[in-house]
C-alpha positions in Angstrom: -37.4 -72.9 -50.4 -35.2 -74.3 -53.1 -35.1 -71.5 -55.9 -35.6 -74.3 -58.5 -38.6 -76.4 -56.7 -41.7 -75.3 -58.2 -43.1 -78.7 -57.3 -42.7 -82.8 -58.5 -41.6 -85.3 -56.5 -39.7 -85.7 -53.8 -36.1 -86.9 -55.1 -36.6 -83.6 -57.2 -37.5 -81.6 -54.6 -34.2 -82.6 -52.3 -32.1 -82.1 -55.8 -33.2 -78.7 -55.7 -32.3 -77.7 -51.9 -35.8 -78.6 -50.3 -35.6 -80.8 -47.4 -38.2 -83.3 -46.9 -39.4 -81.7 -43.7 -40.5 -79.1 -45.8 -42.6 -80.9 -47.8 -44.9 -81.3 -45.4 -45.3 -77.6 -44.0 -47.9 -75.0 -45.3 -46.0 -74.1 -48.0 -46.7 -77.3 -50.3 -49.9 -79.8 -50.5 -49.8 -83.1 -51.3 -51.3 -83.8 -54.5 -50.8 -87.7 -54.8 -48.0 -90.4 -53.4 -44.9 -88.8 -54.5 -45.9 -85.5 -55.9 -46.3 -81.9 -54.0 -46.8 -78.7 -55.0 -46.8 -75.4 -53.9 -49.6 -74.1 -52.4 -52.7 -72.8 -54.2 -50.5 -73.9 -57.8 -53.4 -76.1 -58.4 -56.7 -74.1 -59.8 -58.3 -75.9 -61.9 -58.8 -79.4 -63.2 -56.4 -79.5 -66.0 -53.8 -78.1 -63.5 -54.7 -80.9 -61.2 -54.4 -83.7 -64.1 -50.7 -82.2 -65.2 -49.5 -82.4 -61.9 -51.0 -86.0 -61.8 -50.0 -86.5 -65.2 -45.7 -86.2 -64.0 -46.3 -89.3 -61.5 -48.3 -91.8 -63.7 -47.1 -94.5 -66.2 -46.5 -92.7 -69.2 -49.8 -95.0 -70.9 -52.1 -93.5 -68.2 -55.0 -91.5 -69.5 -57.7 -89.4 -68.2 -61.1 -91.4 -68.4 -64.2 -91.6 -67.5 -65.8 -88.2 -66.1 -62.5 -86.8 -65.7 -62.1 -86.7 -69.7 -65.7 -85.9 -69.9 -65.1 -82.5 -68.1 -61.5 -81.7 -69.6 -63.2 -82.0 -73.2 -66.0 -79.6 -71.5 -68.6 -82.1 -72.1 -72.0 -81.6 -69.6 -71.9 -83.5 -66.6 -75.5 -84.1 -64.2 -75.8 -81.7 -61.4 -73.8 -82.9 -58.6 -72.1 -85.5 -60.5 -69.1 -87.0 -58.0 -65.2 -84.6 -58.4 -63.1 -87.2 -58.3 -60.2 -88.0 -61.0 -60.2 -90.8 -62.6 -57.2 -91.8 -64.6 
């Protein structure tokens, strides 16, 4: 692994030694287009919207109940996971 890759996107990745092969064995996950990580870097959902956070427009925000559960507001039991930015 490239001793400076501790995940980003993919032109960073190669900058650092990491060949793009690599990428895509068990020792990174694919977080969104362009962005991977190393494996099991990701625990919780404020780790998941920084990663996100280096591969949006810089005007992107968190919304919905993505910013509803980062400001540790209640959400319904069972209310859908998924990020919305």
């Amino acid at each position: 692994m490239g001793k400076d890759f501790v995940g980003g996107r993919v032109s960073h990745a190669e900058a650092c030694g990491v060949a793009r092969h690599r990428l895509r064995t068990g020792d990174f996950e694919r977080l969104a287009h362009d962005l991977y990580l190393p494996v099991g870097s990701v625990q919780t959902l404020t780790d998941h919207c920084r990663a996100l956070a280096c591969v949006l427009p810089p005007e992107a925000v968190f919304t919905h109940s993505t910013a509803a559960r980062l400001l540790g507001l209640p959400l319904p039991t069972g209310y859908p996971r998924d990020i919305h930015a």
